[in-house]
N, C-alpha and C positions, 0 to 999 in steps of 0.2 A: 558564636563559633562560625558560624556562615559567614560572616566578615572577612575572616581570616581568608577564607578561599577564594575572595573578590578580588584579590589582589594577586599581581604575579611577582611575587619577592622571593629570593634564593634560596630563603630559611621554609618557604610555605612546602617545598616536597620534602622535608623531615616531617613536616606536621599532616601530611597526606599518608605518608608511610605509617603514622602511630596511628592513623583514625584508622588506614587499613587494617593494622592487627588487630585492631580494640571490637571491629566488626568482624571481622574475619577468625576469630580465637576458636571456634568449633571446627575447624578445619584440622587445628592442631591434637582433637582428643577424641574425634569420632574419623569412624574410617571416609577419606576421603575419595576414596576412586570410584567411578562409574564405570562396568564393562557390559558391553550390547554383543551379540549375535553379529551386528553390520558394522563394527568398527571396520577401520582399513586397517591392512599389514603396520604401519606406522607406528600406530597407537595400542595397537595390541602386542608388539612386539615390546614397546614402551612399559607396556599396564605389566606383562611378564614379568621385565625385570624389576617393578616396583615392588611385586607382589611375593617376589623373593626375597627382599629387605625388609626394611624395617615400615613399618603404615607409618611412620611419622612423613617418608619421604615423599607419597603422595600429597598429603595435608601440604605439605612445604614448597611442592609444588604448584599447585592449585592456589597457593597466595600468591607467588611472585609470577604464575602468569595472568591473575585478576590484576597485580598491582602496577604488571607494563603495560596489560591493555588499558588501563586509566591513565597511564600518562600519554602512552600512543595518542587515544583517541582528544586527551588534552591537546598535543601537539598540532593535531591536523585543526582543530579549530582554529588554535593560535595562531597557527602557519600561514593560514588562507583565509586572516581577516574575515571570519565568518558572525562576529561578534565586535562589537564597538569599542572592546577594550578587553586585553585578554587579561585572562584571570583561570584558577584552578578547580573552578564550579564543575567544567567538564570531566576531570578524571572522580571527582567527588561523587555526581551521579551516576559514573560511572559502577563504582564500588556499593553506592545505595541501590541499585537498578538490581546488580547480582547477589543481593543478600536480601533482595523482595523475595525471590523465588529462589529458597531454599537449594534445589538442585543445579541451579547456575551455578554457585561456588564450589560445587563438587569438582576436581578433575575428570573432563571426559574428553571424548576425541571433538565433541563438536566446540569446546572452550578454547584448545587449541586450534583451529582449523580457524576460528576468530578473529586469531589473531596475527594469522598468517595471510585472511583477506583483509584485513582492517589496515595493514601494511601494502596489499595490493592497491587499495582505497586509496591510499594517501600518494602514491607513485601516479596513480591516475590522474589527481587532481595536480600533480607536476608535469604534465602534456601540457597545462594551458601554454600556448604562447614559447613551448619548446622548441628551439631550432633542430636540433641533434635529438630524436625522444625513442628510437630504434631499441636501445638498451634498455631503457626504464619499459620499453610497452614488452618485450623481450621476459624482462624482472618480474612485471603482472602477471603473465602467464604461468612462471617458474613457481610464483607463490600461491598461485591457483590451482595449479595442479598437484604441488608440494598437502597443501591443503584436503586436496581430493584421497590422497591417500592417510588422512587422520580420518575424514569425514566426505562419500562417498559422493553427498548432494553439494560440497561445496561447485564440482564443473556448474552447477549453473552462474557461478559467479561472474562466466565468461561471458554471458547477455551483457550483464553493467558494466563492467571494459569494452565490452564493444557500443555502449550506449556513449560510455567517455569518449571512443575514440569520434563519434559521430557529433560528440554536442564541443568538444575542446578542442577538436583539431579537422581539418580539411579532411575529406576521406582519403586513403589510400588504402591499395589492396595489399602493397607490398606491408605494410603494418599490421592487419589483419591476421595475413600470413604469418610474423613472425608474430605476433601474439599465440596463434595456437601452436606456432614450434617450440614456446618455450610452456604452454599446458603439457604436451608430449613430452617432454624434454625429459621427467619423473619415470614416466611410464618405459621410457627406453631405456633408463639405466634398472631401473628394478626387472623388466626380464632381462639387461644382461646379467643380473642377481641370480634370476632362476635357474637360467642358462648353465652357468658356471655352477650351481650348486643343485645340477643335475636334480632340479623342480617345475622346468619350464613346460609351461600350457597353455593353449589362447584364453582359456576360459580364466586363469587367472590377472590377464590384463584387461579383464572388462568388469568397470564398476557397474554394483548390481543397487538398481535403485528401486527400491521396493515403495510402492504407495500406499500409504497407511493412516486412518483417524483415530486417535486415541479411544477406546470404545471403555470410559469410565466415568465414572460421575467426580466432578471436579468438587473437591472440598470448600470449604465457607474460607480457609487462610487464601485457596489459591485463588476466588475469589474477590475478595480482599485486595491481593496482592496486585490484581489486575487492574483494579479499581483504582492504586496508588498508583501503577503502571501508566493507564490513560490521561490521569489528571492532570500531570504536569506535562503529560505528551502536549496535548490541547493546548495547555496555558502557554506553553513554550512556539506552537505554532501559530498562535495568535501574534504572538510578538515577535516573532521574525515574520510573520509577514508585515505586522504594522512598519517594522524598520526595514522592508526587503528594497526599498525606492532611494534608502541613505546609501547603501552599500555598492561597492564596484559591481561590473559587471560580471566579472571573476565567483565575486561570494555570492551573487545572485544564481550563476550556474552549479557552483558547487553545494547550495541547498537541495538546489533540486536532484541532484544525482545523489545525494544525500537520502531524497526523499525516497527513491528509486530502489537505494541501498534497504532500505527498512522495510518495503513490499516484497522486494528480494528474499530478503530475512523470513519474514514470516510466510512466507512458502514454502523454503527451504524443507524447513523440518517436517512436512508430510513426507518427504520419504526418509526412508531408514531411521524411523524414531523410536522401534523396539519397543511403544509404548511406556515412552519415557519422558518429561516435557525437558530433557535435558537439551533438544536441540536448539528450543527456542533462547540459547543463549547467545547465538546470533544475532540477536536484535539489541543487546547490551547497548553496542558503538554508536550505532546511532540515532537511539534513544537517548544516549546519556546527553550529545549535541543538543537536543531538544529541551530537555531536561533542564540544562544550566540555563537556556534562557529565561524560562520558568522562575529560577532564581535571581541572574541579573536583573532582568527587566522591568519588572513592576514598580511603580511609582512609590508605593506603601512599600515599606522595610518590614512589618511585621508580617504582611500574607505571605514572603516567600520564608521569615522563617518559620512563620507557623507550619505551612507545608513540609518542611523541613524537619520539624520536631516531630510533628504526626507521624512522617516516615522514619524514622529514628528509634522513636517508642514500638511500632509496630515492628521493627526486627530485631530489637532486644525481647519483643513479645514473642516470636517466633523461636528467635535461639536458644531461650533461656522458660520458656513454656508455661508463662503466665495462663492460669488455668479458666480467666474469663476470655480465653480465644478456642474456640473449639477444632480441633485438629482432625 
């Protein structure tokens, strides 16, 4: 089966879409929404009108925003030569990455806020070598702060845009600048929202970021999960760096803002986490990059589908609650 995703053929995102439902099918029969105390206005306005319909339509939702960020995060590898030969391994790990940890596939504000920088991401990594880039560093900003209002901690997303604009393009201040006029950009039309609907406050244009450690003793699945998490993390950084000397200069920079992306990530969610590891879904995108090289790269064809099948069997163990995994 892992075959199938080594190759980049027209027919393999029909066969990405079926592995999506096939793994993702408990979305559609248990409630899928996640709501926190610290969502932003966005997603709680969102979660509202979901919560007035039918639960189907979160589940439903909660697939096809897992099933664009797995092609998103496919595309940006494709797109920027990050891999020797593109192939659909990265949206793949993607979808296995959020079905490790159970509350990743839930709809919550930090899943969409995801993927609303995971699209910042990829407009960054189109600065390289931009004549005209005003617009697109412009677009970064819009979708970051678009972001900050699903999920409060995404502003910090604006360090790694400004990390891109210093490692992909000459500095300018004037770009700087209109990078945070298009973070603001949200913020100014939502109080003229307030404004006009006779609710406007300073206090509600200031996101509140609260700092927080989850204070609970983590179960033997999450455990587990983390363990499956690292493995292929590792195996995958090994071989991009064995192959980081074959690659352009281009994919050699966009690893490492890559790398940059995923320490990013994993801070993120100390604030506003409601003690919930919902935030850590952040880390999806570019992990899952990681991930597929894990798969590509290995000389032996059986170690990466052995890996493969292990992760496979373990979240049908989780989904489906095979009772020698202790919960």
């Amino acid at each position: 089966m892992l075959a199938l995703f080594k190759q980049k053929a027209p027919g393999t995102i029909a066969i990405l879409f079926i592995t999506a439902l096939l793994l993702k099918l408990p979305l559609f029969s248990n409630p899928a929404l996640v709501r926190t105390a610290t969502d932003g206005p966005l997603f709680r306005s969102l979660a509202a009108w979901l919560q007035a319909g039918s639960p189907l339509y979160a589940g439903i939702l909660a697939f096809l925003a897992q099933f664009v960020g797995a092609v998103m995060i496919n595309h940006v590898v494709n797109e920027y030569r990050m891999t020797t030969r593109q192939t659909f391994l990265p949206a793949l790990s993607f979808l296995l990455i959020t079905s490790l940890v159970p509350e990743w596939s839930l709809l919550s504000a930090p899943l969409l806020a995801s993927l609303l920088l995971l699209g910042a991401f990829s407009l960054c990594l189109h600065l390289y070598a931009a004549t005209k880039a005003n617009g697109r560093i412009f677009n970064i900003g819009l979708l970051t702060g678009l972001a900050a209002f699903f999920y409060s901690p995404s502003l910090f997303f604006v360090a790694l845009a400004l990390i891109c604009l210093m490692v992909l393009r000459p500095f300018r201040v004037n770009e700087v600048l209109m990078l945070l006029l298009g973070v603001l950009t949200p913020t100014y039309f939502y109080a003229v929202y307030l404004f006009l609907t006779d609710a406007f406050s300073w206090k509600a244009l200031v996101p509140v970021l609260d700092f927080s450690v989850i204070d609970r003793r983590a179960s033997y699945t999450l455990l587990a999960s983390i363990v499956l998490l690292l493995t292929p993390f590792l195996l995958g950084s090994y071989y991009v760096q064995v192959n980081l000397r074959k690659m352009l200069i281009q994919a050699r920079k966009n690893w490492s803002l890559l790398l940059f992306y995923l320490l990013l990530a994993f801070g993120m969610p100390f604030f506003n986490n409601a003690g919930q590891y919902t935030g850590w879904v952040l880390l999806a995108p570019p992990l899952a990059a990681f991930h597929a090289c894990a798969y590509l790269y290995p000389p032996r064809r059986w170690s990466p589908l052995l890996l493969f099948f292990v992760i496979l069997l373990y979240i049908l163990a989780l989904q489906y609650g095979i009772g020698m995994i202790k919960k």
